[in-house]
N, C-alpha and C positions, 0 to 999 in steps of 0.2 A: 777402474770400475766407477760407472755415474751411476746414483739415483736417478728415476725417472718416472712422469707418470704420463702412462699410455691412455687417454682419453679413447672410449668406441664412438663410430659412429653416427651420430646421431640418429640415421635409421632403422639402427638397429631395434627391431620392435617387439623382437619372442626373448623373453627371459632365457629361454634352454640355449638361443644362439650367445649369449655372455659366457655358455659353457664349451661352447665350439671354440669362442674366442681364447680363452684361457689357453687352450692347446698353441698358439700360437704364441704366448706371451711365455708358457712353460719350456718351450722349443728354444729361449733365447736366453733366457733371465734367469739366473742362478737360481731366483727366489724373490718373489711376488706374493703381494695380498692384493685384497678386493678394495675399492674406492667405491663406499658406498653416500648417498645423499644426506641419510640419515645418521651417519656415524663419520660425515666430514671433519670432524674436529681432530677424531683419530688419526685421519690417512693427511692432515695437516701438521700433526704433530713427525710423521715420519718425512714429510719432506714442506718444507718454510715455503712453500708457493701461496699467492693470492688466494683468497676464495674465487674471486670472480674466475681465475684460471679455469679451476677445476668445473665449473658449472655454465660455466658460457658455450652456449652450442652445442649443450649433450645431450646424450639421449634421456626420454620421459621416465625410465625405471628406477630402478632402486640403485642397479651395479651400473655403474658408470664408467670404470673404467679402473686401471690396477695399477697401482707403485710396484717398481721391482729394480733392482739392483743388475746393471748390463753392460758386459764390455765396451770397449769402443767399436771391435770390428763386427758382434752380435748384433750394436744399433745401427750399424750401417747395415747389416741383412735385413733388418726388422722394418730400415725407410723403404729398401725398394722390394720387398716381399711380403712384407703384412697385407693383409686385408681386411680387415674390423678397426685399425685402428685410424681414429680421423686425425688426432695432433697428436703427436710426443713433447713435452714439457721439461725444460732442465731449467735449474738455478744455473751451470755452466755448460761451455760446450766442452767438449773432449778436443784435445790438439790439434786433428787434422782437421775437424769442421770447423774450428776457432779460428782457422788459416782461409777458411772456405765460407765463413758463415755468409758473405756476401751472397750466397746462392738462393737462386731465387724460390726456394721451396722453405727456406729457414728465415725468421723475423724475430726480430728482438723487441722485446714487451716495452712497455715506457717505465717498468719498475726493475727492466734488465734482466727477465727470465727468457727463456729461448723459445719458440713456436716452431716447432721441424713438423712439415705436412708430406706422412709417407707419398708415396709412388699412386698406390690402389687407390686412396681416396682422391688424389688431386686428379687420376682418371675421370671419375665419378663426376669431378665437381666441373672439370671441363668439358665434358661431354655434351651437359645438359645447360652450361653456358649458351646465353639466345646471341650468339655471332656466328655468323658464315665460316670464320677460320681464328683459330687457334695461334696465339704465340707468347712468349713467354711474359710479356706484359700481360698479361691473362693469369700467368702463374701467383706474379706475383702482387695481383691482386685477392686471391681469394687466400694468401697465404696472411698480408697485411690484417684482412677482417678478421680473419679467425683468431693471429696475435692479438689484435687490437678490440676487437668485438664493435668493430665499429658498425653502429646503424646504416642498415643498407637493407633492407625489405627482399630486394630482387634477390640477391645474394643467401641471406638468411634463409631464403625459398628453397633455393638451390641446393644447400645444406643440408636442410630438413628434405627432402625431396626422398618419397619411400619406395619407389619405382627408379631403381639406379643398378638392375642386375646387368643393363646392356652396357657398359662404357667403350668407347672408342672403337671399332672393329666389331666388337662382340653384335649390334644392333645391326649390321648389314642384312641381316636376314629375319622374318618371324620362322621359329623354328619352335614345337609344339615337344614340351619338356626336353627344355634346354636344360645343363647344366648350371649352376650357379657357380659363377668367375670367382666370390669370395670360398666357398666351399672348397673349391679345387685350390686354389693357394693355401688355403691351411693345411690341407690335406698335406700337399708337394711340403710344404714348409717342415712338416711334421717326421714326415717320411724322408727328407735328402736334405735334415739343414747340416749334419757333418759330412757330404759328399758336395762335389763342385763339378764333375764330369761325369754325369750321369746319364743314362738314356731312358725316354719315358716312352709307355706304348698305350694309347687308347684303340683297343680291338672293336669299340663301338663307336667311329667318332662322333658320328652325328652332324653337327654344326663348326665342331671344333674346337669348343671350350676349353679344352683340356691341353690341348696342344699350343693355344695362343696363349697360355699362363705359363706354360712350360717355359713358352721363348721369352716372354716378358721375365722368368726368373733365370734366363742363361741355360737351362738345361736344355739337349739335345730332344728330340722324340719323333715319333712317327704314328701317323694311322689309319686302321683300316676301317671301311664299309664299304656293306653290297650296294649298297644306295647311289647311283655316280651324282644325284642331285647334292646329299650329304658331301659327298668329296668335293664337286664342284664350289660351294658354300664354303667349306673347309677352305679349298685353293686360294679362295679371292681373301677370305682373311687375311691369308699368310703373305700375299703377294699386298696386300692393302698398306702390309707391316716397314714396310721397304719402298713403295711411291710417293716417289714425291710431289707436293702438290702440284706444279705450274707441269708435269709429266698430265697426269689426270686433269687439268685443264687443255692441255692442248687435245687431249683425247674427246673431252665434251663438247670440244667444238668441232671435231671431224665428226663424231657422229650427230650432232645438229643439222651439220651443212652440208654433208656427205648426200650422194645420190645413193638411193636404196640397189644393193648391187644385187641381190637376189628374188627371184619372181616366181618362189615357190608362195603357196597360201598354204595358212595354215587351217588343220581342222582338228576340231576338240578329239579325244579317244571317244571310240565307240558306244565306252557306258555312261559319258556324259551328255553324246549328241541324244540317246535315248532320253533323258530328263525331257531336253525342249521341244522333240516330239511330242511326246506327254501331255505336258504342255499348251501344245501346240505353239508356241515359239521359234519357228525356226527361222524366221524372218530378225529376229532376236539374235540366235545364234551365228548368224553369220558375221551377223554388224559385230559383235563379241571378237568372232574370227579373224576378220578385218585388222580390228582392233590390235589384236594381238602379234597378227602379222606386219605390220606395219612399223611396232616396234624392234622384230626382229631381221627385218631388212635390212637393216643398215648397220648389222653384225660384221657384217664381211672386210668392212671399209676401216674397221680398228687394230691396232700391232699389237702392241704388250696388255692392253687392259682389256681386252673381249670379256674374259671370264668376269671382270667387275660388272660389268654391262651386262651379259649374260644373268648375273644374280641379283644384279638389281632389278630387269623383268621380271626375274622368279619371283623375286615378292612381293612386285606390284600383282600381280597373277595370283600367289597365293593370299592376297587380302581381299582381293575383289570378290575370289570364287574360294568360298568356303564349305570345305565337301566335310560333313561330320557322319561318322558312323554308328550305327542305327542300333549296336550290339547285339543283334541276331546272331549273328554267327553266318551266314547267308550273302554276305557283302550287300546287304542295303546300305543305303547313305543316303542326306538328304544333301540337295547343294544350296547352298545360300549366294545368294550374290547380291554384294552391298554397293550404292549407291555411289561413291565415290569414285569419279571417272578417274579412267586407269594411266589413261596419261601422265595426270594430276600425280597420283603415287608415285608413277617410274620418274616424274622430275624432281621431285622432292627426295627420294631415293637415289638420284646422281649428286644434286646437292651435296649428301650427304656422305659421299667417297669423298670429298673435298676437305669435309669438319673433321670426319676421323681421320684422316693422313695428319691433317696440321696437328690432332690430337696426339699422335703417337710421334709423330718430328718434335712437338715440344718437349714430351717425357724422356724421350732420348736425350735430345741436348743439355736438359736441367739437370736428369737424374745419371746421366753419362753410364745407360745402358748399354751394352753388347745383347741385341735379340738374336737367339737361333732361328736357324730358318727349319721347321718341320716338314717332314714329309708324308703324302699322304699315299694311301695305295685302295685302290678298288679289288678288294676280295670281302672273305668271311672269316666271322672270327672263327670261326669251328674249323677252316684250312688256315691257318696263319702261313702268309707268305713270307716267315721271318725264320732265322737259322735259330739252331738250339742254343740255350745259354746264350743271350745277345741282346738281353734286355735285362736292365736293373730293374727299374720299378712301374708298375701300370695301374693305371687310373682312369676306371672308367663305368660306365650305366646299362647296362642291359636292358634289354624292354625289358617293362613288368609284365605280371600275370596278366593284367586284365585283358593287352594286347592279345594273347593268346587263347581268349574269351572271346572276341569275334566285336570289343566293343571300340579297338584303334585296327586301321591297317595303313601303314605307312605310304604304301609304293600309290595304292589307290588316293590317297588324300593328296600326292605331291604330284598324280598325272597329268595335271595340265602343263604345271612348269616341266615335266620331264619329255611331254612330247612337246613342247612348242619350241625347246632347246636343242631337239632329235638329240637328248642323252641316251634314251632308249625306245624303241619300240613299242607296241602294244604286247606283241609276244613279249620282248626281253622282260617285261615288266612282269608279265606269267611269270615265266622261269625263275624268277631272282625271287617272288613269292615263295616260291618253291624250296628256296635255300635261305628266306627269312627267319631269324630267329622271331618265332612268335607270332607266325602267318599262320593263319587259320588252314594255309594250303600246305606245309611243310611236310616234306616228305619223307622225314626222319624218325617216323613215327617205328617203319619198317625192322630197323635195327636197333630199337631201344632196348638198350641193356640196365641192368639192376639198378633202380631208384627207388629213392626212400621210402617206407612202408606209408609216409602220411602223403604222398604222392597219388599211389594206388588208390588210397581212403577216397581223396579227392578226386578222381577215375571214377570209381563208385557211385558218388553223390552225384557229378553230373550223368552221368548213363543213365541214373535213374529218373533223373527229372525230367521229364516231355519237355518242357522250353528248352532244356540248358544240353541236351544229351548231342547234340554234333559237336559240341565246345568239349566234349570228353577226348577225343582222341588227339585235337590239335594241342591242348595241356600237357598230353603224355609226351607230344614234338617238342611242346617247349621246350619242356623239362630235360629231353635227351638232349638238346640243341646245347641247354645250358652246361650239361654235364661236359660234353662235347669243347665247350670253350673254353673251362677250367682247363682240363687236360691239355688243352692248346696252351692256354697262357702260364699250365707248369712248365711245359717242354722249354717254351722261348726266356722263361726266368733264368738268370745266372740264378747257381747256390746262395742262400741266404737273400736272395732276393722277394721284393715282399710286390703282394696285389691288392688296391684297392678298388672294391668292389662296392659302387652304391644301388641299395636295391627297395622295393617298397616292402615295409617291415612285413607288413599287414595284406589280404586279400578278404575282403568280406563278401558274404550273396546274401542277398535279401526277399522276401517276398516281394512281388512287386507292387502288393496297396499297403501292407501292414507297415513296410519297412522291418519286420521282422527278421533277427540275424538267423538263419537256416544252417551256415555253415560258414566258418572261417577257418584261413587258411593263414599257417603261420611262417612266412615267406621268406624269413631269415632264419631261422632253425632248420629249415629244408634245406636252405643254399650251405649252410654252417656246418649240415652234417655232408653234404656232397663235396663240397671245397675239403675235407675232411678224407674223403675216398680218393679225391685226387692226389693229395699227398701230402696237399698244406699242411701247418699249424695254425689256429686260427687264434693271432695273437691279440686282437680286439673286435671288439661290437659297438659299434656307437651309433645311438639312436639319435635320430636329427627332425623336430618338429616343424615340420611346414607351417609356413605361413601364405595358407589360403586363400588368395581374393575375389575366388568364387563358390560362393558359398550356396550355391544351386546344382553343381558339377555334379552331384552323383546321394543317391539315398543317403538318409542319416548324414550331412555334410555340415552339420556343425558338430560331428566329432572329429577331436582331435584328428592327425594324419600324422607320420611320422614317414619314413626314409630310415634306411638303419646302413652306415658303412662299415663292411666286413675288412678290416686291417689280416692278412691271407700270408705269412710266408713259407720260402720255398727251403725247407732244410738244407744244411751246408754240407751234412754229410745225407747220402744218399738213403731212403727210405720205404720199407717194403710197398708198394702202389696196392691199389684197389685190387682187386679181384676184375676182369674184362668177362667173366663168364657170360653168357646172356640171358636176361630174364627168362623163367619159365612160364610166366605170367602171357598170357594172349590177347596181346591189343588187338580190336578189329580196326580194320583200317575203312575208309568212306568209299 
């Protein structure tokens, strides 16, 4: 058993996330207290480290970081699974590191105290490194400064650096509420740190977040969405996880110098070529087309890395053309289209398959990970294409309410990159509306069955407001969609298997000049008592404060914002289920 003290992040910026972190430090350490600024004298008295130790490089608050007492083989979980913590600090090493300490993620102070630089943060710090590629003299440079606190501005930069949610892989794509890479480690950490063969399922994946932390912590997983652009994005991660760089060079130079093998043109969807009519633009619009075709020409001519290629247009595409919804409920949107020639993006965006491979070849070899390889699959969570009992633990995001408000629609904000890659059609992109959880079009409104009495309340308030009233029945879709997926993700839980469910706590409506609150909707009490009906026990609520950095996104937006994760498990022995009756309640449908 060593003393140690776990220093956070230095970006860490909201006081509540010292409280996130703490789960992670609880998860390992028999027993841990707070290292506070103001009370250093204290957390010096329990362990003989420098001052400078404890204060160099740390975050601006109060809590800075925690002493706690940890095995040897818990701090070897804690270097390549934490994510909050930026150095671990010992007076000794423990045996097998002591054999190892040469490694270049471990430095010895000039007064013989240890500096070990987990997995998560040395992600972080190499990522946003200003070099083309990545390699282990990279490691052990930013592990030197930190031991050493030596002067160095560019580095220090890097440190303090408060936009570091994309590391390695995670930045291949702009993806609009992403998951947070540290969140979901603590989570997984929290949830499987006495399991080692475990299978995870994100039934929403999205971008993939959840699944690339999975494989960065050794556990298995798999996931779904309707979205094949989200799967695609997902793909190239996992495949990103495993190429080697001089692979992904050879490939940037076939498609440079490749002749374009395909001589289809492309053209925008329907509801976008209408904008530059509008307009009058179409003279615009083609040159756009051009543009875009041009890049995907030369698809055909690639082997193993198309889908990287493929997503790296995707988001040079979706930065140029930025289609924001209008929240009518009505599918308006405005489209923006910024400045930056698109080429310009898709090259800096190949670049960049180059820096994350060397990013995740270096963590591998230093921290001598084993990554799973995940899988992903194209359905819905409300049909899980997974067998019963065949999943231990799931970790994932549901659209929020507001989606379901008419004020996000997913399939239409990603249709450029979706037809210019022919993932889907104009129709497919209907239909899968259709089976969106939280699509204003969802047709699950038909067989909604009994949901929570403050459900209905909220049915009520919108039907009767003139603005808001077609936003009433796509709510009641939500809601069933949502009930719908629970039930799914009880079926595919093994017994005592648990679900984490991150959701936004809160739904507010406003007047639209007063800012006046009219009605709020309390968004994790509704999900608490239906995870509830499905069969769960709902063994925690943990509320998680956002940190905002746009502070004009939506009425009243300098209050608080919270997220709240519902901890969900599945009883070991079997348990009487909901009632399936069907509401007697009469939804009208549009």
């Amino acid at each position: 058993m060593s003393t140690a003290y776990f220093k956070l992040r230095a970006n860490v910026e909201l006081e509540g996330d010292t409280i996130i972190a703490q789960r992670e430090i609880k998860a390992l350490c028999s027993k841990f207290s707070l290292v506070k600024r103001n009370e250093l004298i204290k957390s010096r008295q329990q362990l003989k480290l420098a001052e400078e130790h404890f204060l160099s490089n740390a975050r601006e608050g109060d809590v800075i970081g925690f002493i706690g007492e940890i095995t040897e083989g818990n701090l070897n979980t804690l270097i390549t699974k934490s994510s909050f913590v930026q150095e671990i600090w010992l007076l000794d090493l423990p045996t097998k590191l002591k054999r190892n300490h040469s490694k270049d993620y471990i430095q010895q102070a000039p007064d013989s105290a240890f500096c070990i630089v987990p997995l998560f943060a040395m992600a972080e710090l190499l990522t946003y490194c200003k070099t083309s590629e990545i390699n282990l003299s990279h490691l052990r440079t930013f592990t030197q400064h930190l031991a050493n606190n030596t002067p160095d501005g560019e580095l220090e930069k890097i440190v303090r650096k408060s936009t570091t949610s994309t590391p390695h892989v995670h930045g291949l794509h702009k993806y609009k509420a992403k998951f947070f890479p540290r969140l979901v480690r603590t989570l997984l950490l929290g949830e499987s740190r006495d399991k080692s063969d475990i299978k995870i399922l994100d039934p929403f994946v999205g971008s993939g977040t959840a699944l690339i932390e999975a494989s960065f912590m050794g556990y298995k997983s798999v996931g779904v969405d309707i979205d094949k652009l989200s799967c695609l994005i997902s793909e190239s991660k996992i495949k990103l996880l495993s190429l080697p760089v001089d692979k992904i060079q050879k490939e940037v130079a076939e498609y440079y110098t490749g002749r374009s093998s395909s001589k289809s043109e492309y053209k925008f969807p329907s509801w976008i070529s209408k904008k530059f009519d509008r307009w009058g633009n179409v003279d615009e619009r083609e040159v756009y087309e051009k543009e875009i075709s041009n890049l995907t020409k030369r698809l055909p001519n690639l082997n193993g890395s198309k889908k990287l290629f493929e997503t790296a247009i995707s988001d040079a595409v979706s930065r140029k053309f930025n289609i924001r919804m209008m929240g009518t409920g009505v599918g308006r949107f405005a489209l923006e289209i910024q400045k930056l020639p698109l080429n310009r993006t898709f090259d800096n965006n190949i670049k960049f398959l180059a820096k994350a491979s060397s990013v995740v070849n270096a963590l591998r070899a230093a921290y001598e990970i084993e990554l799973k390889t995940p899988e992903i699959i194209n359905g819905t969570a409300t049909e899980l294409p997974i067998k019963d009992s065949s999943i231990d633990l799931i970790l994932t995001s549901p659209p929020y309410l507001p989606a379901s408000s008419g004020r996000e629609d997913y399939l239409i904000g990603k249709s450029i990159s979706i037809t210019a890659l022919n993932l889907m059609s104009e129709r497919d992109i209907e239909l899968a509306e259709e089976r969106s959880v939280g699509s204003m079009k969802s047709l699950s409104t038909n067989d909604a069955q009994q949901l929570p009495k403050s459900v209905y309340e909220l049915y009520d308030f919108l039907k009767n407001d003139e603005l808001r009233k077609i936003k009433a029945n796509p709510t009641i879709a939500y809601y069933n969609d949502i009930r719908r997926a629970l039930d799914e993700s009880f079926r595919v839980l093994v017994p005592g298997g648990k679900a984490i469910y991150i959701i936004g706590k809160e739904s507010v409506f406003y007047t639209f000049k007063s800012r006046e609150v009219l009605f709020k909707v309390e968004c994790d009490k509704i999900f608490e008592e239906m995870a509830k009906k499905a069969g769960f026990i709902v063994r925690e609520v943990v509320d998680i404060e956002l940190n905002k950095k746009n502070k004009n996104a939506r009425p009243r937006s300098l209050d608080k914002y919270f997220e709240s994760a519902l901890i969900l498990e599945k009883p070991k022995v079997p348990a009487k289920r909901r009632s399936t009756k069907k509401s007697t309640r009469v939804i009208l449908t549009k």
